[in-house]
Structures are given as structure tokens and as C-alpha cells.
N, C-alpha and C positions, 0 to 999 in steps of 0.2 A: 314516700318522698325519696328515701335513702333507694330502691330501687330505679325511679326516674333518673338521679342520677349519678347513679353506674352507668346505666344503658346510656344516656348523653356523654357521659365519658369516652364510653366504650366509641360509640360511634363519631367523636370528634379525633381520638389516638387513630381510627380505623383509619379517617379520610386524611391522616395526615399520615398516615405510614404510605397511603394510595399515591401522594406526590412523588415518592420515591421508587425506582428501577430494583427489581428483585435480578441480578447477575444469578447464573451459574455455568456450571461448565459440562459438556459430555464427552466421555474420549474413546472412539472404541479400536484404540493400539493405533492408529497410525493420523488421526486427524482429530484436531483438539476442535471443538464446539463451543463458540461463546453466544449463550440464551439471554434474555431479557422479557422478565416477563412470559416466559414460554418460547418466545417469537425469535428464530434464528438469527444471530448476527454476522456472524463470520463463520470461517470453518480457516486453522492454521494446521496444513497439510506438514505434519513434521516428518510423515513416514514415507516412502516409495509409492509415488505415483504414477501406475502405466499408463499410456496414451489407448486412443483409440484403435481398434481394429484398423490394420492396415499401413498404421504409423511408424518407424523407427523403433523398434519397444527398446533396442538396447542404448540408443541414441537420446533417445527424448524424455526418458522415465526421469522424476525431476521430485523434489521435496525445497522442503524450510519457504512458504510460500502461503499467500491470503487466496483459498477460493473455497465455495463460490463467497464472496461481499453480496450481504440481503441490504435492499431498501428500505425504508420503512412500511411500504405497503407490501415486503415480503418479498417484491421481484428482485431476482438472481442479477447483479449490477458488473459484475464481471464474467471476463469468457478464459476457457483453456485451451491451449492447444486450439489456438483458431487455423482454420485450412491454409490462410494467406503467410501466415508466421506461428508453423507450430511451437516454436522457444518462447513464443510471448504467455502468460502464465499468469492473468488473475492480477494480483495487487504483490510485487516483486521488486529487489532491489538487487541488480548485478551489474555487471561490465562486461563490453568485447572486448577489452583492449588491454590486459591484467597481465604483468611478466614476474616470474617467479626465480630470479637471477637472469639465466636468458634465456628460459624456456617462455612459452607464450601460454597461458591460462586464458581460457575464453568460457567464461560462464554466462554468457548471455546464448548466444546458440548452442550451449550446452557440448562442447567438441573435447572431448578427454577431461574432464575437469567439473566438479561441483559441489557444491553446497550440500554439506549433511547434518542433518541431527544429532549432538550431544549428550546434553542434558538441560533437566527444565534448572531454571536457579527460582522464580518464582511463578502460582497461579492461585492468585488471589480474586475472589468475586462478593462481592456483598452489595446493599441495597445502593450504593454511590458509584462505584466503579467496577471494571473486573481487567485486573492488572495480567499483563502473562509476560516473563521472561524467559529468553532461552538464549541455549550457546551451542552455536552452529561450527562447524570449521570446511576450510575452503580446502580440496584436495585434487588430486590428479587420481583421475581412473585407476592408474599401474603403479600408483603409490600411496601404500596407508598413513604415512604420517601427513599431517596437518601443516598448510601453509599460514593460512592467517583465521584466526579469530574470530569468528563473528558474535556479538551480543545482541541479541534483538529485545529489546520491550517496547513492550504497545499497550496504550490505556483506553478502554472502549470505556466513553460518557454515557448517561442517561440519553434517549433522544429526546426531542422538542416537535412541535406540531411541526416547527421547518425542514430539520435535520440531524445532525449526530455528528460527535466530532470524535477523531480517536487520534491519539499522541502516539508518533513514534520515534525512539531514540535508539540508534544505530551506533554501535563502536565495532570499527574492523583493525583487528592488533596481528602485526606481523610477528607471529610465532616460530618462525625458522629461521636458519643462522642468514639467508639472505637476501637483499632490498628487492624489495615486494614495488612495483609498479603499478599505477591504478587509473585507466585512461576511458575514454570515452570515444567513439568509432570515427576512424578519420578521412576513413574514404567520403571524397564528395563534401567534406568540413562537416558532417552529422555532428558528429559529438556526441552521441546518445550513449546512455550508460546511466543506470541511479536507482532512483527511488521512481519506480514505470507504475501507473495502472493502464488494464485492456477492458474498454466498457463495454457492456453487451449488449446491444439496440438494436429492434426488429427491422426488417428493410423494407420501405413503403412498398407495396404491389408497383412492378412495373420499372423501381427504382434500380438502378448498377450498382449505387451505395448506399451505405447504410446514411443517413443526415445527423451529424453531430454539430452542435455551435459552440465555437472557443470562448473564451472573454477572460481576459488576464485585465491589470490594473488601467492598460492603456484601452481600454473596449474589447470591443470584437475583434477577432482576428478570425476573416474570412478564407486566412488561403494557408495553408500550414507553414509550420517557421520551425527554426529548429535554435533562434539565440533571440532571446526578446527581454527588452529592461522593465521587467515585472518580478516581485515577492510572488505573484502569485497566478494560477492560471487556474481556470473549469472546465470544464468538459459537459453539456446537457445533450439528450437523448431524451427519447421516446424507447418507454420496455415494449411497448407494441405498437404498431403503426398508428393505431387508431385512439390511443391513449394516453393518458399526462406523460408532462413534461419530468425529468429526476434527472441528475447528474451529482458530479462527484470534482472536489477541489482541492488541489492541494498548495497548503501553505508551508513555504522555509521559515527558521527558526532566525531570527535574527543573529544568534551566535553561531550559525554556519558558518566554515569557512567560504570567505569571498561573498558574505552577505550584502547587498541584493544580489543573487550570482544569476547571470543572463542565462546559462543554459536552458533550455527547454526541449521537449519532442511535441509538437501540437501538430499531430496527424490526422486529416479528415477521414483516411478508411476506419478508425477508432483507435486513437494512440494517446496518452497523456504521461508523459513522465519530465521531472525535475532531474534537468542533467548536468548534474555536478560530478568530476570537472571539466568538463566538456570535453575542448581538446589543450589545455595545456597538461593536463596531468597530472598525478598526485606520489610523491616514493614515499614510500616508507620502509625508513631502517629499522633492522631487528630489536623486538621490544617497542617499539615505536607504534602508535592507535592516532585514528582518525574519528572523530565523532561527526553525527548526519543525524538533525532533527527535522521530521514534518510531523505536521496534521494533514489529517485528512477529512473533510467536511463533505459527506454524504447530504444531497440534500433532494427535496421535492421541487418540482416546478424550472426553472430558471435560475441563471445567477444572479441576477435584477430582481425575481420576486423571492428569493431566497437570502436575499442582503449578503449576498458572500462577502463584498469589497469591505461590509462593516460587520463581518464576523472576522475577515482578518485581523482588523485592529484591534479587536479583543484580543486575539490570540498572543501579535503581537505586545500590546499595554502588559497581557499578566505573566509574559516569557522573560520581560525586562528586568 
């Protein structure tokens, strides 16, 4: 009897350790790896990455950045260096529009000026979460000191049969003695600039484009927008023409600044980003930080069969 049950023990601890997500991490020098269960989740590209044969190598080589983002059935959910907009990079948070006294800092097409790796502050992984912090700084090509700050941490969830959600918290601090500038692109009133993902969807035989479907709070949005009064937008695709439906959402943090903030980029060649602050701008004086929260909810199917609109309010309820 005393043996029956150990082994019913054993095998009820087993099936309740099995509810929970084993995190770990791989890192081989220049790209962090977060696993689940075996199964790839991200890759955070911390070190120098060169483009493709044929590309800009001294121009476009780019770090501090999410590629590739896995789905849950494994497919590669972001693109790099796509032909149409080589600067666009996977799951990224920059600005055209950035002045550094009155020099002009343009990290979104990558023109004299970028983002590099520091040091980690945390990478933490266990059966519930896998935490990773880092400190990036913003510089000019022909100059080694550091303009502002960047702190990134991001929390990858357990996934669900639906999706997976992963927290991130952004603080950009003006480290130099002068007012730092932080704008979103003006030409033509875009306003883009922020917290961008580039989805990666097959293009039907015969198609010109690739077919993505919008849907922020107000439904669908059929025809691209770049300022919409929505918390939140999605993006769904097809990984292959012929295959399910997966896309990817992202939600503002109600203590953003200028929460509900209209900015948006919803581009049907494949663009999604939350554009804070669009086009009025943001200074920051020396010593002075700006903090920028989303999630990002990775999901299978549609935003309708993946309850997005009631996975925000969760998010929202437990951020309050």
C-alpha cells in the first residue's frame, strides 16, 4: 500500500508540475534566446547584426531588438531587413524624429546614430516567467559618449491554447548635459515612431500583397490609418498561404503618457506600431526619463477568435 501511494503522489506532483512553463535561456555572445518547454520564443539580438548580402553593411548593421518572435505552432511571426524598408527590424522601439541639442538623431532609418548594448541588470527564468532586463544607450556613430538611456525589460508569460502575452517596460533617461527631443515622422502628418512590430506573412500565389486584417477597439480597419481612438490594435496573417490564421496585438498601459494615445501605424503592406508621441513631441531635460508600457499578445487564429478586445481588459483590470 505504502508503495501505491508514493507512485499516486509521484504522479499527481508530476501532472501538476506539467501545468506549469519550464523558461530557460541560450546565449551564444551576441543574441539572448528565450525557450519554453524546449520550444523557441524570441531571440533579443543584443549584439551586431549584419544585413543581407548586398545591403548597406555599414549603414543598416542594427542591435538592442526582438527577432525572430516564434508563434506558438513555432512559425517565425516577424521579418528583418524586409526588401521594402530595410530599417524596419522584427519587434523594435525607435524614432525618426530625435534631436540631441540641435543635432538631429534618427534611429529609425538607422542614419549616424544608434542603439547599443550595455549591460544585462537582470535574466531571470523559471517555471512562471522568464524576466530579462537591459541597459541600452542611444549614441552618434562619430561619438562614444551616450545620449540617453535606454532600460528595457520584458516578461515572457506561460502560453495558453490561444496565445502568450509578454510585458514591456521602457524608460528612455536623458544622460547628457543637453534637451534631448523625442518626435514621431512629420512629413505627410505620419507621426510614426515607438514601440513598431514587422509581421512576417506568406503572399497568396498571384497576390501584389501580402493580406493582413486590422482590428483595433472600433472593428476593423480596412484601409491603413496612422491616428485612431483605440487602447489597442492587431494585426492577423496567414504564416503560409494556405494555412491558419495567427497575429499579434499590442496593448498601451493605461499609465502611458496621454493614455488612450491616438497614435497608431496600421499599414497593410505589414506594419503595426503604437506611435507615441506622434507628432506633438516629447523634451526631455537632463536627468529627466520617460517611461512607455505595452504587451504584446501573440495569438492563433483572429482577434475575434482569440478574444483580444477581452484579453485587453485583463491586462488593463490588473495594470490598475
Amino acid at each position: 500500500m505504502r508503495i501505491h501511494l508514493w507512485v499516486l503522489c509521484a504522479v499527481v506532483l508530476g501532472l501538476a508540475h506539467a501545468g506549469f512553463a519550464e523558461f530557460a535561456f541560450e546565449d551564444n555572445g551576441t543574441t539572448l534566446t528565450i525557450l519554453e518547454d524546449g520550444a523557441k520564443v524570441l531571440c533579443y539580438n543584443y549584439g551586431r547584426v549584419d544585413p543581407p548580402e548586398g545591403v548597406d553593411r555599414d549603414r543598416y548593421w542594427r542591435s538592442s531588438y526582438i527577432h525572430p518572435l516564434y508563434g506558438l505552432d513555432g512559425e517565425v511571426m516577424t521579418q528583418d531587413f524586409p526588401p521594402d524598408h530595410y530599417h524596419h527590424r522584427g519587434l523594435f522601439w525607435t524614432w525618426p524624429r530625435c534631436r540631441v541639442g540641435d543635432r538631429e538623431m534618427d534611429l529609425w532609418t538607422i542614419v549616424g546614430a544608434r542603439q547599443l548594448f550595455q549591460q544585462w541588470i537582470a535574466r531571470e527564468a523559471d517555471e512562471h516567467k522568464a524576466e530579462v532586463a537591459v541597459q541600452n544607450a542611444w549614441l552618434f556613430d562619430d561619438d562614444p559618449e551616450p545620449k540617453v538611456r535606454e532600460t528595457v525589460r520584458f516578461t515572457v508569460h506561460p502560453a495558453d491554447k490561444d496565445g502568450r502575452c509578454i510585458d514591456f517596460h521602457l524608460v528612455f533617461t536623458n544622460i547628457c548635459a543637453e534637451r534631448v527631443f523625442i518626435g514621431g515622422q512629420t512629413t505627410d502628418n505620419k507621426g510614426y515612431g515607438g514601440f513598431c512590430f514587422r509581421p512576417n506573412a506568406a503572399r497568396k500565389p498571384g497576390a501584389k500583397r501580402k493580406t493582413f486584417t486590422f482590428t483595433t477597439a472600433q472593428g476593423e480597419q480596412k484601409r491603413d490609418a496612422l491616428k485612431v481612438d483605440t487602447p489597442w490594435a492587431d494585426v492577423a496573417w496567414r504564416d503560409r498561404a494556405d494555412g491558419p490564421m495567427c497575429g499579434a496585438a499590442i496593448f498601451q498601459h493605461p499609465k502611458n503618457p496621454g493614455y488612450p494615445h491616438p497614435g497608431w501605424i496600421l499599414r497593410h503592406y505589414g506594419f503595426l506600431g503604437a506611435s507615441w508621441p506622434h507628432l506633438e513631441g516629447h523634451y526631455l531635460e537632463p536627468d529627466a526619463s520617460v517611461e512607455l508600457r505595452y504587451q504584446l499578445y501573440t495569438h492563433q487564429g483572429t482577434a475575434e477568435a482569440a478574444k483580444v478586445g477581452e484579453r485587453f481588459k485583463s491586462y488593463v483590470d490588473s495594470a490598475r
